[in-house]
N, C-alpha and C positions, 0 to 999 in steps of 0.2 A: 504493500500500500504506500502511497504516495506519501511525503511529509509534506510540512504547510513551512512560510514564513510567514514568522509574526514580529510587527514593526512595533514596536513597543516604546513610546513617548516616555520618557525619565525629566525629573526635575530639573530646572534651569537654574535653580538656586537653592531652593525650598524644599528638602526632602521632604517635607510633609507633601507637595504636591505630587508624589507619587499615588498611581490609583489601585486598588484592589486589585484589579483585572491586570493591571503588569506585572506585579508582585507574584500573582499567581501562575501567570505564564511563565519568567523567569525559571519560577521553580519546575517546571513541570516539563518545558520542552529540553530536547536532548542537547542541547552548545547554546550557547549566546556566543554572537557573531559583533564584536565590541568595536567602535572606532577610534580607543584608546585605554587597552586592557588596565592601562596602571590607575589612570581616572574610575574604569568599571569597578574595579577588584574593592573601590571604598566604599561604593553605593552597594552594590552586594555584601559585603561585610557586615555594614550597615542594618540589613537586613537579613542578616543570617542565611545567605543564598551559597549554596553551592554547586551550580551549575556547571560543568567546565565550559570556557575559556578559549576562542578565537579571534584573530586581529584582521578585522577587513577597514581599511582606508583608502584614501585618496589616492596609495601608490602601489596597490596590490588589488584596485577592486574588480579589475578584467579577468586577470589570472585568478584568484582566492572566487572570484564568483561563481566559476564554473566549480571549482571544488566545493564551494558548498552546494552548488547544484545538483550535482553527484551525489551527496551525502540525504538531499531532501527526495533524490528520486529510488534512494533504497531504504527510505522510510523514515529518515529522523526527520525530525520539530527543529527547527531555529526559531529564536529571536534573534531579530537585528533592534541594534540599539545604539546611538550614535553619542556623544560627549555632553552633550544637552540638547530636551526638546525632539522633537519629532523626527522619528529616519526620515531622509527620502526631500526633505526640505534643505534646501544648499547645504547638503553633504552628497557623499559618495550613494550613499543607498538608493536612491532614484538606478543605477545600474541594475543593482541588484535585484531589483523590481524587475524589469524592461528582462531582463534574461530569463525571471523564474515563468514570468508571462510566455514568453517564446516558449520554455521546455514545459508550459503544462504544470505548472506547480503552482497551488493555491495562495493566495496572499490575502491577508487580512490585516488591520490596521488598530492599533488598540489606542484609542485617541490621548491627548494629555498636554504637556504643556508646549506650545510655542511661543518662543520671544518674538514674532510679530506679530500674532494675534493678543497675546498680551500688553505690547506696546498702543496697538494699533485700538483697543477699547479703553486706554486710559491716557490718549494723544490729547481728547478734548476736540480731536479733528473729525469729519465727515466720515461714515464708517460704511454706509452700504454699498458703498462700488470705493474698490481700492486696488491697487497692483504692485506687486511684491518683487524689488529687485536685488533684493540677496545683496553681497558684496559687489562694488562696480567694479570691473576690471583694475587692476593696478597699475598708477600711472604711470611705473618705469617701463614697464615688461609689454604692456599693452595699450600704448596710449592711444592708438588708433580706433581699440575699439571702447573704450570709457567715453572718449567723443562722440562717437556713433549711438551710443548708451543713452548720454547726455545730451544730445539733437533728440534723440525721439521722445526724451520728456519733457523737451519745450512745451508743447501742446497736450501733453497730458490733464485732463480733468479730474482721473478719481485722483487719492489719496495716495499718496504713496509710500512706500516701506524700504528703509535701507539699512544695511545693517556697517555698522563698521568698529573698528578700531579705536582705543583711546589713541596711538600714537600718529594714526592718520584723522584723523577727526578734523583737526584744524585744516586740512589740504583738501578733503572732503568738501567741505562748506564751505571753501572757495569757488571749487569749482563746481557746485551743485549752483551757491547766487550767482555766477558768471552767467549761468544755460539757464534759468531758471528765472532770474532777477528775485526782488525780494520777496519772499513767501512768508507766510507761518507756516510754523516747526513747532513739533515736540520733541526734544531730545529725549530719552529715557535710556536709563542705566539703570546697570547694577540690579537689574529684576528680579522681584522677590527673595531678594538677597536684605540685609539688615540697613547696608546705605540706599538703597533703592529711591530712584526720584525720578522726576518727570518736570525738565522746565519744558513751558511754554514762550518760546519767542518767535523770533524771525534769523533769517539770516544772517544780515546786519547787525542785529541787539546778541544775538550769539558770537560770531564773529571779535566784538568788541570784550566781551565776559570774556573769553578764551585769550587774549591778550596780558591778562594779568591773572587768569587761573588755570593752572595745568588739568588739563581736561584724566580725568581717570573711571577706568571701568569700559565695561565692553556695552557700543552704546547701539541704539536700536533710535533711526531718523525718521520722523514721519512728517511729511511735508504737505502742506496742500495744494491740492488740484487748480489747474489754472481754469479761473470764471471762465464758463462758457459763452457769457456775455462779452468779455473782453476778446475771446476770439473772435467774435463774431462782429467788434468794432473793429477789429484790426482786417479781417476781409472786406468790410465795408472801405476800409480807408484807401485798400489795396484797388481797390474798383475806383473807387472817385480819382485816384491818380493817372487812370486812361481815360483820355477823352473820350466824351458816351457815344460818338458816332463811331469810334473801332469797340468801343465795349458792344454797340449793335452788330456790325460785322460779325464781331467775334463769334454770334449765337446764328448768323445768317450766313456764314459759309457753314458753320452745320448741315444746314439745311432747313431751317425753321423757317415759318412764316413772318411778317414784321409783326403780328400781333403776338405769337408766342416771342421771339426777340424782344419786345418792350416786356412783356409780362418778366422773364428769366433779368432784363434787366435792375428795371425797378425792384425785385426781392434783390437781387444781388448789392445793391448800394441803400438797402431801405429804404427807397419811396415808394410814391404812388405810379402807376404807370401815367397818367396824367403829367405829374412833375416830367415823366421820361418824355414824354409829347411835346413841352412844354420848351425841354430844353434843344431839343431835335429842330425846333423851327427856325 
């Protein structure tokens, strides 16, 4: 019979927020699959878990996945379980998934804590459409694609989630108000941990704090969405800048009639078609 993985969410900070249902998986499936056995071996401890013990990361998860693949398809139980917060969330586990799916091996998800949905209900910020970008690319190694990253959240609306570093934090928040200009932000640290906090600023007002306070703790950004209104003055302004007799063209080598052409123009710079008639004369 087939074994399963089980993705088993661990505390971010707060071993109480360990849940029943992982506690009991732990114990009962055949390895836990750890993505840093020396961090794992304290929370099992902890818990009086004696499980054995394997190391799948970031630099073994191609290779090690297929072996634990082999290990589920002759019948053992894994938990995978990653250094905090949920597998399969900007770590390696998402692999481990995608292959057990290929070879037919059941996956199940035992829910619990994340540091961005944690962040992300006590930002203060907009919560029901949000987009989650993990670590941005690093900006020695990869600078081409952190710009690319940061281009496409110029025009983002929902909410959004970044995760970073105390010692890049200040390089972060540069170049997020550069792409971005100035937003409101919540920073949040140190979660469910005893220093834990949540400021509310902006770019700017942050930027300035971080100047005379060394920024510390592994910090979770949540930024707001750019008004949908303000997109939609900055297309308007884009329009009003071509004269309206090639803004007409423009919908008339389409192939539209001059009635649809006024109609698509007038939305296009918010007037009335009338105004559009008006100015055409």
């Amino acid at each position: 019979m087939t074994g399963t993985l089980y993705l088993c969410a661990t505390p971010i900070g707060n071993l109480e927020d360990i849940t029943f249902r992982v506690l009991r998986a732990l114990r009962e499936v055949d390895l836990i699959a750890a993505e840093d056995t020396r961090n794992t071996i304290k929370l099992l401890n902890h818990f009086t878990i004696k499980t054995p013990m394997t190391s799948y990361h970031e630099y073994n998860k191609i290779e090690k996945a297929y072996a634990l693949i082999e290990k589920m398809q002759n019948g053992m139980n894994v938990a995978l379980i990653t250094d905090a917060g949920t597998p399969g969330i900007s770590d390696p586990g998402e692999e481990l998934v995608r292959q057990c799916y290929e070879a037919g091996i059941p996956v199940t998800s035992l829910p619990g804590p994340a540091a961005c949905i944690t962040a992300l209900t006590m930002s203060g910020l907009p919560t029901r459409r949000f987009c989650f970008e993990a670590f941005l690319p690093a900006e020695k190694s990869d600078k081409k694609e952190r710009q690319r990253i940061l281009e496409e959240l110029k025009k983002e609306t929902r909410t959004m989630i970044v995760y970073e570093a105390p010692h890049h934090l200040v390089a972060t928040l540069e170049d997020l108000y550069g792409a971005l200009g100035n937003r409101k932000i919540t920073i949040c640290r140190e979660l469910t941990k005893k220093f834990e906090s949540a400021f509310q600023t902006t770019f700017e007002e942050a930027l300035a704090h971080y100047e005379t306070e060394e920024p510390k703790g592994e910090c979770v950004i949540v930024i707001a969405g750019k008004p949908v209104e303000e997109i939609r003055e900055e297309e308007i302004r884009a329009w009003e800048e071509m004269p309206i007799e090639e803004h007409m063209e423009h919908y008339l080598s389409q192939g539209m009639d001059k009635k649809e052409a006024m109609k698509a123009v007038a939305k296009d710079r918010g007037i009335s078609k009338r105004d559009v008639y008006q100015q055409l004369l």
